[in-house]
C-alpha positions as CSV (number, residue, x, y, z in Angstrom):
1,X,-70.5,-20.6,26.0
2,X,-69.4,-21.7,22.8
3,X,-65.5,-20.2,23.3
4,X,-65.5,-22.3,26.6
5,X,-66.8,-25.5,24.5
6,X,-63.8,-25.3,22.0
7,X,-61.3,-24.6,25.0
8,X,-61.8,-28.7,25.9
9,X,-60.7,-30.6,22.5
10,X,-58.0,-26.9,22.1
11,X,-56.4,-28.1,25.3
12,X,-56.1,-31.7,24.3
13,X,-54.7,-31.1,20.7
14,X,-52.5,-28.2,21.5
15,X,-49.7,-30.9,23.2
16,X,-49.5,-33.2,20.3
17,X,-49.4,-31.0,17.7
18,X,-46.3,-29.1,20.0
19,X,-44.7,-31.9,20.6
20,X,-45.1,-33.5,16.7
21,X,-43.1,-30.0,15.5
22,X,-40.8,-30.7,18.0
23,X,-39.9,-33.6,16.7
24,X,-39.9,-32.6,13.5
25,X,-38.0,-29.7,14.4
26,X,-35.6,-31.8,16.3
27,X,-35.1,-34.9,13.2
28,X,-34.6,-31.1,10.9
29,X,-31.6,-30.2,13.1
30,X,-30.3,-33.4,13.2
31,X,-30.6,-34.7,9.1
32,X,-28.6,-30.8,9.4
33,X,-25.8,-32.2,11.6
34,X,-25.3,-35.7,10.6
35,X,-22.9,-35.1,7.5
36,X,-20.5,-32.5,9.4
37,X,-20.1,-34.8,12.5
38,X,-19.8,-38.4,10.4
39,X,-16.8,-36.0,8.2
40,X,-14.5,-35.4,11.4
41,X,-13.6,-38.7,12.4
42,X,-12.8,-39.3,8.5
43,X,-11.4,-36.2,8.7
44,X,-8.9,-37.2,11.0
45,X,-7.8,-40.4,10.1
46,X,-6.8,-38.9,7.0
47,X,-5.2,-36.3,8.3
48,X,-3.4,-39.2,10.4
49,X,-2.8,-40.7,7.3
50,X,-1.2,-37.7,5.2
51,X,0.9,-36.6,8.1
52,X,2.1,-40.6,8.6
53,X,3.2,-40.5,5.1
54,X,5.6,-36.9,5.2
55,X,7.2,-38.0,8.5
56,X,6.6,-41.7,8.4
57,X,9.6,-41.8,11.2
58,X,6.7,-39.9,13.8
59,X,4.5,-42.4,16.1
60,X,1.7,-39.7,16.8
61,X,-0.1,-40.2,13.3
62,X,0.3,-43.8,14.1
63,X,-1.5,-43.4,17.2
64,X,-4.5,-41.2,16.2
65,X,-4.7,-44.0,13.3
66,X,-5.6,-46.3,16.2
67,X,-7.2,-44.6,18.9
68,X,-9.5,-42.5,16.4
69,X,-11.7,-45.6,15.7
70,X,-11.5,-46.9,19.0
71,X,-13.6,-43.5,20.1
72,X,-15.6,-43.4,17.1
73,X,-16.8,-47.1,17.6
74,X,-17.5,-46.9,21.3
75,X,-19.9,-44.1,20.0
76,X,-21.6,-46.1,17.8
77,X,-22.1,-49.4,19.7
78,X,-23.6,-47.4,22.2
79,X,-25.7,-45.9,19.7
80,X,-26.5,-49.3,18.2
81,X,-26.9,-50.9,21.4
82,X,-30.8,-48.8,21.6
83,X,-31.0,-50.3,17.8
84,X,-30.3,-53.9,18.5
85,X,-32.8,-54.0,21.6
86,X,-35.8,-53.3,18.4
87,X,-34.1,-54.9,15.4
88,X,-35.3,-58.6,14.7
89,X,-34.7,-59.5,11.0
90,X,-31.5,-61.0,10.7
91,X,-29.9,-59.0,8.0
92,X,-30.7,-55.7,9.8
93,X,-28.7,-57.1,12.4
94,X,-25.8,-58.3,10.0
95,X,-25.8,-54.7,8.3
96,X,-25.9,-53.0,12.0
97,X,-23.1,-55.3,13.2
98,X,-20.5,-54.7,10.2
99,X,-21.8,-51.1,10.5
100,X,-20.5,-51.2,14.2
101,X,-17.3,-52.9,13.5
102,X,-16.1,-50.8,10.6
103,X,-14.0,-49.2,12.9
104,X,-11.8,-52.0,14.1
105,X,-10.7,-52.7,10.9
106,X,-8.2,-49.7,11.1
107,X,-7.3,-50.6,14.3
108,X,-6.3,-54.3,13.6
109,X,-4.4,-53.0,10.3
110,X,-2.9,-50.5,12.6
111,X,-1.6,-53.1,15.1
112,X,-0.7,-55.3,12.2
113,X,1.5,-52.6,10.2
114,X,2.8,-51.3,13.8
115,X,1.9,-47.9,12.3
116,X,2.4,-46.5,16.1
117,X,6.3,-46.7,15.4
118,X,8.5,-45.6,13.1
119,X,7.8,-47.1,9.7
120,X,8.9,-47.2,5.9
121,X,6.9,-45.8,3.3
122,X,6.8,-49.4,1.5
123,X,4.7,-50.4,5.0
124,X,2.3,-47.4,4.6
125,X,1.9,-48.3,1.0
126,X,0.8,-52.1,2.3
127,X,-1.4,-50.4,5.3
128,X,-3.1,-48.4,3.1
129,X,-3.9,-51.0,0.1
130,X,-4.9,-53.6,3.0
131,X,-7.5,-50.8,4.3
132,X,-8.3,-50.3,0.8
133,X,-9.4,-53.8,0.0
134,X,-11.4,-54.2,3.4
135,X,-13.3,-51.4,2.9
136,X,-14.2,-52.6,-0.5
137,X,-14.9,-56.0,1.1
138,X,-17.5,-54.0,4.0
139,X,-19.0,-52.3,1.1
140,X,-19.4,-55.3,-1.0
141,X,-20.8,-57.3,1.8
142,X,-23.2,-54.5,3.2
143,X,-24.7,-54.0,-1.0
144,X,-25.7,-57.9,-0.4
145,X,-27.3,-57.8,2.7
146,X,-29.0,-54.4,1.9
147,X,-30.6,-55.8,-0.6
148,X,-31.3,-58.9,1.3
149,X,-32.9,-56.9,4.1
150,X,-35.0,-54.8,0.8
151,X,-36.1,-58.3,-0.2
152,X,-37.0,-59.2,3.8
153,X,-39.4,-55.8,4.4
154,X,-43.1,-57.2,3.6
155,X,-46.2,-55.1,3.0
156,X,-47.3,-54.2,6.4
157,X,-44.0,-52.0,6.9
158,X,-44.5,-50.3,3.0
159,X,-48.1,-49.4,4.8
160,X,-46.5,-47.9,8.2
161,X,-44.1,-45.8,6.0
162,X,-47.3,-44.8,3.5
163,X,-49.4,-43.6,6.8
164,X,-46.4,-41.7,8.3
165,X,-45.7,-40.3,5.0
166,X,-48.8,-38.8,4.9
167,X,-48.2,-37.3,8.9
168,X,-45.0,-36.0,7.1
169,X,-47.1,-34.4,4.5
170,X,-49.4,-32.6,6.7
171,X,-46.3,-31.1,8.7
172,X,-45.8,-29.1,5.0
173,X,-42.0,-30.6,5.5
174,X,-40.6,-30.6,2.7
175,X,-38.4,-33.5,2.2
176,X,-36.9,-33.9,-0.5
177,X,-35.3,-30.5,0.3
178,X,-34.2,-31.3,3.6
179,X,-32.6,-35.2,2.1
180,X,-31.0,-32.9,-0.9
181,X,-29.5,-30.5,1.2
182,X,-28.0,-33.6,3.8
183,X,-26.5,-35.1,0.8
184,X,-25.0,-32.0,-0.5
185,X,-23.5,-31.1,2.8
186,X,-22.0,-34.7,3.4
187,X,-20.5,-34.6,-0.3
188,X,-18.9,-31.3,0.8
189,X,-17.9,-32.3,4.1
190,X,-16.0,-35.6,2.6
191,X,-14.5,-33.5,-0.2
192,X,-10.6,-33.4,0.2
């Protein structure tokens, strides 16, 4: 009789505690395979990049300049699309958008330096400074509207991150670990 009484609330909690460690299981796997998959697109523009520059005559570096980001930005407005349908505060939005559009700034500098054709190194040398400085520019402008957005989150969302820190806890996930170990692997995925 008394097996058959704790069979009721078993059945009940069984799912949600599967299907919290599944989730957990599947945000693990995925913190795992972030840093390798954001490295290849980087990966191969520089390789675009280094090839450009020992046969600067070629127009296939020039190409995968340009059509690299195009991919890698269709990707990520469709990923961003899901975000922007739950995102209200303005500078989430700003950070999301210059996130999104990142990518275009290689393909306008590589339309503007014609980096698809034949070029001289002196061009390659102007390409690359010009990406330089708007990169610089993106990270510049998403430091001020990250800390915009950190001055924006109010109490209630500190207290939503305090009560799912503590589901996080009772999962005996151990964080820091897991963030440590996503850092390392992105550090070694970007290294030259």
């Amino acid at each position: 009789a008394l097996v058959n009484m704790m069979r009721i609330p078993l059945r009940l909690v069984v799912p949600s505690v599967e299907l919290t460690s599944l989730n957990i299981s599947a945000l693990h796997t995925l913190l795992m395979v972030i840093p390798s998959v954001l490295a290849v697109a980087p990966a191969i523009m520089s390789a675009g990049y280094m090839t450009k520059v020992l046969a600067p005559h070629s127009a296939l570096p020039g190409a995968v300049i340009i059509l690299v980001p195009i991919v890698v930005s269709s990707f990520v407005w469709a990923l961003f699309t899901v975000m922007f349908q739950y995102t209200t505060n303005p500078s989430a939005l700003a950070i999301m958008l210059i996130c999104v559009s990142y990518p275009f700034v290689y393909i306008i500098i590589g339309f503007y330096y014609r980096l698809a054709q034949p070029v001289r190194p002196a061009t390659l040398h102007k390409a690359a400074r010009a990406s330089s400085i708007c990169n610089l520019v993106l990270l510049i402008a998403l430091g001020i509207l990250a800390y915009i957005f950190a001055q924006d989150i109010n109490q209630n969302v500190l207290e939503h991150l305090k009560d799912g820190a503590k589901v996080l806890d009772w999962c005996h996930v151990s964080w820091s670990r897991l963030v440590m170990a996503m850092l390392t692997r992105t550090v070694y995925a970007f290294a030259p």
